[in-house]
Each structure stands twice: as structure tokens, then as C-alpha cells.
C-alpha positions in Angstrom: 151.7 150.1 156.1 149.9 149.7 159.6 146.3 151.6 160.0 147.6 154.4 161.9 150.0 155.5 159.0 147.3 155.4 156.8 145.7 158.0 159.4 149.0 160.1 159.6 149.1 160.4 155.5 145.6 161.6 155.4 145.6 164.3 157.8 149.0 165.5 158.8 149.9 167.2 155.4 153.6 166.3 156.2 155.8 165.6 152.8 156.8 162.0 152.2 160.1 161.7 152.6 162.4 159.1 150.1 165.2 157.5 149.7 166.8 156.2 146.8 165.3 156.2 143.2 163.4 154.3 140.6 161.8 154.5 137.5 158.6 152.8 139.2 158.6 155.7 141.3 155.1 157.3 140.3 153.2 154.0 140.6 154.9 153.8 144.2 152.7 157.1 144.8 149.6 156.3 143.4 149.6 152.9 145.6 150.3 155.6 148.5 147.2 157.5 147.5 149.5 160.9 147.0 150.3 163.2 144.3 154.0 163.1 142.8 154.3 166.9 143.7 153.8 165.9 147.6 156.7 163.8 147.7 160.3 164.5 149.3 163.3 163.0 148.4 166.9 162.7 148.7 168.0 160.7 145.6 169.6 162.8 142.8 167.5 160.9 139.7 163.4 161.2 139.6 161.5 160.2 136.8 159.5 163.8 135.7 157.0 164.8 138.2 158.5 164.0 141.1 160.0 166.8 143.3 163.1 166.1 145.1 163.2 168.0 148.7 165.8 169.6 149.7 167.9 173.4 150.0 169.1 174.5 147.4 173.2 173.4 147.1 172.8 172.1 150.1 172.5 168.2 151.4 169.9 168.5 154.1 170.5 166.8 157.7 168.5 163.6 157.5 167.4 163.6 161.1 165.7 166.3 160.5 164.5 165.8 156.9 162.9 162.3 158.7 161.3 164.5 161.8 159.6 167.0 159.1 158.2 164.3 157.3 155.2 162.0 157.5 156.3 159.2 155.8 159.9 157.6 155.3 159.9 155.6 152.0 163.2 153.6 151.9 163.5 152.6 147.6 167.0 151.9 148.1 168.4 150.4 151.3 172.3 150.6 150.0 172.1 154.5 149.4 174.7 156.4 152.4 172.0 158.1 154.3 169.5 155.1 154.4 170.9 153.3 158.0 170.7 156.9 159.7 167.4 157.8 158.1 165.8 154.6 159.6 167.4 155.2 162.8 165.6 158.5 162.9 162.4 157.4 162.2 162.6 155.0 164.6 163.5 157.3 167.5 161.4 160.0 166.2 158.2 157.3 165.6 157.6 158.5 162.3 155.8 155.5 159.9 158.6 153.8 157.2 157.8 151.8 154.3 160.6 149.5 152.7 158.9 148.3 149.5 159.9 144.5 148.0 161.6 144.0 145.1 161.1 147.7 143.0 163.1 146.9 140.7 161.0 144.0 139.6 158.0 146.5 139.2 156.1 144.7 141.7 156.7 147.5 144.2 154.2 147.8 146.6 152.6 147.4 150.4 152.3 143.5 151.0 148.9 144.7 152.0 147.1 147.6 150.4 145.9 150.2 152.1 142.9 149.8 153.9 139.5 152.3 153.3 136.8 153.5 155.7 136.0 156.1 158.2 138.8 157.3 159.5 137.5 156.4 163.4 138.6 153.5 162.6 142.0 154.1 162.4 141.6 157.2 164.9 140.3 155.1 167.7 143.6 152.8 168.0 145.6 155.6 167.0 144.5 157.9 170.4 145.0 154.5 172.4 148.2 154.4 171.7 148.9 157.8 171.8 147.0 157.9 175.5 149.3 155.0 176.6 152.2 156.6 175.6 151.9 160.1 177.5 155.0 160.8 179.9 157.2 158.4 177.8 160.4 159.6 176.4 161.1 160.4 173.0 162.5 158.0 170.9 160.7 155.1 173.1 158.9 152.3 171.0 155.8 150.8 171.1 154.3 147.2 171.9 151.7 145.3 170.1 149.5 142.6 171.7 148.8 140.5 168.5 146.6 137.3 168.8 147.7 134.4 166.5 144.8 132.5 166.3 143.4 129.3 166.7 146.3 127.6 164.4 145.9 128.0 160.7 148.3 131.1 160.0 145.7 132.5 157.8 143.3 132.8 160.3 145.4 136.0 161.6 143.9 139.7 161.4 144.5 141.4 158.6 145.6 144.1 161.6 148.0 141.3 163.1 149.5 140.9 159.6 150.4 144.6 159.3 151.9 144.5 162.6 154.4 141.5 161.3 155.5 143.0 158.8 156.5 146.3 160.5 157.8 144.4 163.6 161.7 144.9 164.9 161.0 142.3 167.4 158.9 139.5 167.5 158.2 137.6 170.8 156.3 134.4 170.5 154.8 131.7 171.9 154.8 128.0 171.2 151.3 127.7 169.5 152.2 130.2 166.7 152.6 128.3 163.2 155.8 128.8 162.0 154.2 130.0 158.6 153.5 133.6 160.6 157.2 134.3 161.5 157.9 133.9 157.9 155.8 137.6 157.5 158.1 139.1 159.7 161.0 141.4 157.5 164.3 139.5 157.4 165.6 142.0 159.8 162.9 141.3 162.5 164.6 140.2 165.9 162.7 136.8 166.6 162.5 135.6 170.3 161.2 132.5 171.6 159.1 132.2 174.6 157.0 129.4 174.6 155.8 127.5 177.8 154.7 123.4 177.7 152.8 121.7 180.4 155.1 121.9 183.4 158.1 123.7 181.2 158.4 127.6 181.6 161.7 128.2 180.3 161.2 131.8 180.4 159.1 133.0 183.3 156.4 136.1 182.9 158.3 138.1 185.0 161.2 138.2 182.0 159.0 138.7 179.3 157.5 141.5 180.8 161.1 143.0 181.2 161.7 141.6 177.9 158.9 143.8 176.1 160.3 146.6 178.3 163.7 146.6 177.2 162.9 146.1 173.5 160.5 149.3 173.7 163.0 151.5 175.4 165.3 150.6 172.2 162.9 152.3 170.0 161.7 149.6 168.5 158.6 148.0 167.6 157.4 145.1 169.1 154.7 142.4 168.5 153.9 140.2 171.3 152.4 137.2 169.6 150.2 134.5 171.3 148.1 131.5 170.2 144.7 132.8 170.1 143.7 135.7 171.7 145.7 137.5 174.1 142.8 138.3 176.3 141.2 134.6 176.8 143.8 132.9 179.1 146.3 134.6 177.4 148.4 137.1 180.3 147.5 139.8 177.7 146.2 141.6 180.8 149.1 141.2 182.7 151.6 142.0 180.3 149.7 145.6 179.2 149.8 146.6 183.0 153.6 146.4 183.0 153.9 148.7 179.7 151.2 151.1 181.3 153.2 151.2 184.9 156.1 151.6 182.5 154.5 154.5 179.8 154.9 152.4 177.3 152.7 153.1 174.3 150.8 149.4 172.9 148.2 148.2 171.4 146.5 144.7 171.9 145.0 143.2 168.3 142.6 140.5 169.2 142.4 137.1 167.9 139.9 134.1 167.1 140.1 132.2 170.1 140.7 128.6 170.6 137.2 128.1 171.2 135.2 129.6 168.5 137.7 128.7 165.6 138.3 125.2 166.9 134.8 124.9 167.5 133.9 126.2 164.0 136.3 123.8 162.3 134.5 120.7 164.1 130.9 121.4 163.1 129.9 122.5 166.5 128.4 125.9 166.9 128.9 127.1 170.9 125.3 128.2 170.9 122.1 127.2 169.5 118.3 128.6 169.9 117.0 124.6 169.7 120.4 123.6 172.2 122.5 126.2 173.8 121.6 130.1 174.7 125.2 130.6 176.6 128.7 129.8 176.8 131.2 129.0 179.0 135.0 129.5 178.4 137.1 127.5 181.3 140.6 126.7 181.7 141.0 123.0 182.8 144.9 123.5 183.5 146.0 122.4 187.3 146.7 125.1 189.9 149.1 123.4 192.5 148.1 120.1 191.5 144.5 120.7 192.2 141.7 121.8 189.8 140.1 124.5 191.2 136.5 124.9 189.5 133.0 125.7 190.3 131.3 122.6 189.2 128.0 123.2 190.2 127.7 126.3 188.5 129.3 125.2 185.5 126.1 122.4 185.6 123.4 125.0 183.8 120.5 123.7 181.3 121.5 125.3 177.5 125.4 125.8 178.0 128.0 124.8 176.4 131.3 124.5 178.2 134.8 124.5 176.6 137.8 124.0 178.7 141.1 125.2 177.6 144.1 123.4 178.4 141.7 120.4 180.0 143.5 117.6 177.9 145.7 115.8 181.6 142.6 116.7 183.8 139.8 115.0 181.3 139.1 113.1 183.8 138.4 114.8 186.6 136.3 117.4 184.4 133.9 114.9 183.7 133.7 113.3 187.7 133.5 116.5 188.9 130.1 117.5 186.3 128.8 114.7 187.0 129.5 115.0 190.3 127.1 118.0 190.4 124.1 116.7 188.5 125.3 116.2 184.8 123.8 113.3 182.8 126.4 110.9 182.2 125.1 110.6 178.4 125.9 114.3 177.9 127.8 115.1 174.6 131.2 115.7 174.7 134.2 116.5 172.0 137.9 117.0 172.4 139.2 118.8 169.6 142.7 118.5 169.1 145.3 120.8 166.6 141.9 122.3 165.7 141.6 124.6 162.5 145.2 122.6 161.4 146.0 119.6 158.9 146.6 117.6 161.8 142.7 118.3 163.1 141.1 115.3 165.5 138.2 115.1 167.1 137.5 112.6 169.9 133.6 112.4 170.8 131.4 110.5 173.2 129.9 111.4 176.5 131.0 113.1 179.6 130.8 109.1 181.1 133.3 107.6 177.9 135.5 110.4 177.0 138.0 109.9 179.1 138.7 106.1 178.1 138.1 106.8 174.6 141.2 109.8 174.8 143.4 107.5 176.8 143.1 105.0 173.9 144.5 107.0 171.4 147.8 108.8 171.4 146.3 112.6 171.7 148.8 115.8 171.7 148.1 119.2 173.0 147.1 121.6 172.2 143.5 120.1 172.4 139.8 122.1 173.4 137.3 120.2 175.4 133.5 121.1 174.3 130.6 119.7 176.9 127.2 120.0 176.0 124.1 119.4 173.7 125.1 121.2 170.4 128.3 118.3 170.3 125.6 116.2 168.9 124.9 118.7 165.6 128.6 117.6 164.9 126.9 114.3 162.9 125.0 116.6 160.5 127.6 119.5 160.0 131.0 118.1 160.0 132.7 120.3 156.9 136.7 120.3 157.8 139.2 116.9 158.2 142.5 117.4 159.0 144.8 115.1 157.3 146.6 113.6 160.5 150.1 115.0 159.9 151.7 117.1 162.5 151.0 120.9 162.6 154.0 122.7 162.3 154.4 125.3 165.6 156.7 127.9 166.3 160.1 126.6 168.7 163.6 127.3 169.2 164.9 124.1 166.9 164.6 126.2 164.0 166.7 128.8 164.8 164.5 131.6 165.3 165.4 132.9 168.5 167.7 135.9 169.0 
């Protein structure tokens, strides 16, 4: 269940509606938090205490039995209504829950519910619902997620619920392929990943992707490496749905920096080292880097570059260049937070030759500056050297 069902359950005072039967049927409930006389339901066998829902003599119309409800619980997806009463919930946005394997009595949300002040839930609830004014029933919704730094367990718990409520996944290249396996069986995966120099699928047709897949009715999760606000186009891509009235939601992720920074032993600040921060992307624009060296060159920063792993070089010219000490400490981090974690360190003078000396794969995070050097003392995390398992098309995942 995603946080803004757990909102809808609590205040709307809406019957559950569902479909299907089982003996486990009460525990189903209590997970839910309601009481066995709230419940609705179309099957024809209840264990006692539960009350079916619906006219007397008469089988009601599902689309509207789904539109009355607050909740669709699906026990049995083979019973005749169950395809129509999905179909409705979709197009009528109203939250479903498909619980694994009843009849093994282990029914119940992969996640359970989450507790606390129900701002928490009401605040991306009214986002969405803000986002989504104009639209036209029966229109989806979008979800920003951030995938993290690498390990797949390093997702949000928020990002988690979004997988496993997804119609459509659309992902990038740095997602472990451990996520997609959260995603139901039914999930539409789509493959969009972009290499150095290799776009196969320009912005322009994602954002008309997320577009379409909305329309449908369906919801979507957008998921990127990291965060998808930290070189990410998560801003780009939420202007199109909000031209468009599309309703989203952007979850956050650790970035690159912090969690591969973390996993290295170097902490971005410091009181004895480093009282700021500096995120930079070192990728090429045109061939060119376009950066503002000299104020990049500050006492007590520490500067990581994104995507710096082909222009090393001309990083560290173009500091030093501007006044940095050639014996400044410097790190590149690469597969960070993964099995296949390396670190490279030296100086801003060295680093370069020291890279080109070993056979180095993106992605990789470039850290400049004096906390490198408390990497000696707390170095916790070695990968093993294998290769990191990303999300790509070779597997058969795209749609």
C-alpha cells in the first residue's frame, strides 16, 4: 500500500471493497487496520464476521461498487468480475491491494503500513492532488522515484511502495536490476538508459513517454540513479506533466555523492576540514568543459564532480590552474556503495596517471579536497571487485 492510501483508509470512511474469498480473510483486515464489519465484498463465501456488500438479490455493477469504495482488495484474481474491477479503479484512481500468495497464509502488504501524523501522508497527498487539477478523469499519475547510489537497498522505503504499485516502470541504466525485480509481474518495464555519447532514447520521448502512459490510467514510476533532482532532469521532466495536468510526485533519493562518499570513509564536510560542499557535473558540453574554476578554488570545500571520470584531467589542470595546491587530496570512487566498489586516491597533481593506469568503468564520483585524507582512518566498506549488476535492455525487460 502506498502512503496516500494509508491516508484515504483513515479518513474517507469509504467501505473496502473485495474480491474473491478466503479463510485468512480476518487477518487480511486486521493488517489493514479495519474492522471485519467495514468491509465490502463480492465473493459468495466469508468466514463469520465479515459482511458481504451488496443489494439484496441483486449482483451490483462493479464500476460502481469500485467508485463507492475506498479500497479495492483483489483476494482472487481468477474470479469473473476481477479484470473489470481493476479497470475501474484504475480509471476512477481509487487505491488496490493484490495480496501474495493468501492461500499460503502469508497474506499481507510487502510493506506494512506505515504510522505517524497523518501530515505526513497529507502533505504528498495535496501535491498530488494540486498537480492534478484540470486533468481528466480516469488520467494516471507519475512518480519521480530516485534509485540511489547503487545498492538496491539503499531505496526509500516511499520508492519501494511506489514499485510495487507501478503499471509502468521507466528506467535508467544505473538502476540495479535487483529493484525491477519489486515491480508486480504485470508491471510494463521500459528501458531508457543513456551512456557517455549513446542516447538511444532522447528526453524529448520520455517526456512524451510518461505522457502517454499517464493518459492510459496508469501509474507510473520514473526511476533514476540517485536522485532525480541532482543532475537528474527530474526538473525537466515534472514541467512537462505540469504543462500537461498531470498529477506526480517526485520521491527523492541518496545521491551519488553522499552515499558513495559514505561508503569510502570520506565525510563531505568536517568542522577540523570542510564547512561546505560542492556538487559539480564534470560531463563535456560540446566538447568543452564549461566550469568556474576559480570559484570552485575556496579554503574548507569539498568538491565532487559527477560524471568527471573522461575529463579527470582537465578537472585537476583547470584547479590548479586557479590556485589549488597540487598535493591536494583527491578520490575517485567508482561503482560506489556496490560489490564492485574502488577507490582510486592521490592528489589533484597524480590522479589522473594513477586512473589511466587501471582499467576504471563508470559510473565513478570524483571527491577533491582535505577530508579525502580522513579516508586512511575510516575506511569501513570493500567491495569485492566483481561487476555490479545494472539495469539494460539484454535482459529482456523492456516493453
Amino acid at each position: 500500500m502506498n502512503d496516500c492510501m494509508t491516508l484515504r483508509l483513515r479518513d474517507n470512511g469509504r467501505p473496502t471493497l473485495v474480491i474473491g474469498s478466503h479463510p485468512d480473510a480476518k487477518r487480511l483486515l486486521a493488517i489493514l487496520g479495519r474492522d471485519a464489519t467495514d468491509f465490502a465484498g463480492m465473493g459468495a463465501k466469508w468466514p463469520p464476521g465479515v459482511r458481504p456488500w451488496a443489494p439484496a438479490g441483486a449482483e451490483p455493477d462493479i464500476t460502481e461498487a469500485v467508485a463507492q469504495s475506498a479500497l479495492l482488495v483483489i483476494l482472487d484474481p481468477a474470479e469473473s468480475c476481477a479484470d473489470d474491477a481493476l479497470a475501474a479503479a484504475q480509471a476512477g484512481r481509487v487505491p488496490c491491494w493484490i495480496p501474495t500468495a493468501p492461500e499460503r497464509g502469508t497474506a499481507e502488504p510487502a510493506l506494512p503500513p506505515l504510522t505517524g501524523p497523518a501530515t505526513d501522508w497529507l502533505a504528498e497527498s495535496e501535491g498530488a492532488v494540486r498537480a492534478a487539477q484540470g486533468t481528466q478523469p480516469g488520467v494516471g499519475d507519475v512518480s519521480l522515484v530516485g534509485a540511489g547510489p547503487g545498492a538496491p537497498d539503499l531505496l526509500t522505503l516511499r520508492g519501494l511502495r511506489a514499485l510495487q504499485t507501478a503499471d509502468v516502470v521507466i528506467f535508467d541504466r544505473l538502476v540495479a536490476d535487483a529493484l525491477l525485480e519489486q515491480v508486480p509481474p504485470r508491471c510494463e518495464r521500459i528501458y531508457v538508459g543513456k551512456r557517455r555519447r549513446d542516447h538511444p532514447v532522447p528526453q524529448e520521448e520520455i517526456n512524451t513517454l510518461l505522457l502517454r502512459h499517464a493518459r492510459a490510467g496508469k501509474r507510473v514510476v520514473r526511476l533514476k540513479g540517485g536522485d532525480p533532482f541532482i543532475f537528474g532532469r527530474g526538473g525537466e521532466e515534472i514541467e512537462h506533466l505540469m504543462e500537461a495536468g498531470i498529477p506526480f510526485r517526485v520521491i527523492p533519493g541518496i545521491t551519488a555523492a553522499s552515499g558513495c562518499a559514505a561508503y569510502a570513509g570520506i565525510p563531505l564536510t568536517h568542522r577540523d576540514y570542510a564547512q561546505s560542499c560542492a556538487f559539480v557535473t564534470g560531463h563535456r558540453k560540446d566538447g568543452e568543459l564549461d566550469l568556474d574554476f576559480r570559484g570552485l578554488v575556496r579554503e574548507g570545500q569539498t568538491l565532487v564532480f559527477y560524471m568527471g571520470l573522461h575529463s579527470l584531467r582537465d578537472v585537476c589542470a583547470g584547479l590548479m590552474g586557479e590556485g589549488m595546491a597540487p598535493e591536494m587530496p583527491a578520490a575517485l570512487v567508482q561503482q560506489g556503495t556496490t560489490r564492485a566498489q574502488t577507490i582510486i586516491e592521490g592528489t589533484v597533481s597524480d590522479l589522473a596517471d594513477a586512473v589511466e593506469s587501471r582499467e576504471v568503468r563508470a559510473p565513478t564520483l570524483l571527491i577533491i579536497g582535505e577530508v579525502v585524507r580522513l579516508r586512511r582512518r575510516l575506511d569501513w566498506f570493500h567491495g569485492s571487485g566483481e561487476t555490479m549488476a545494472w539495469a539494460s535492455p539484454d535482459r529482456e525487460l523492456t516493453s
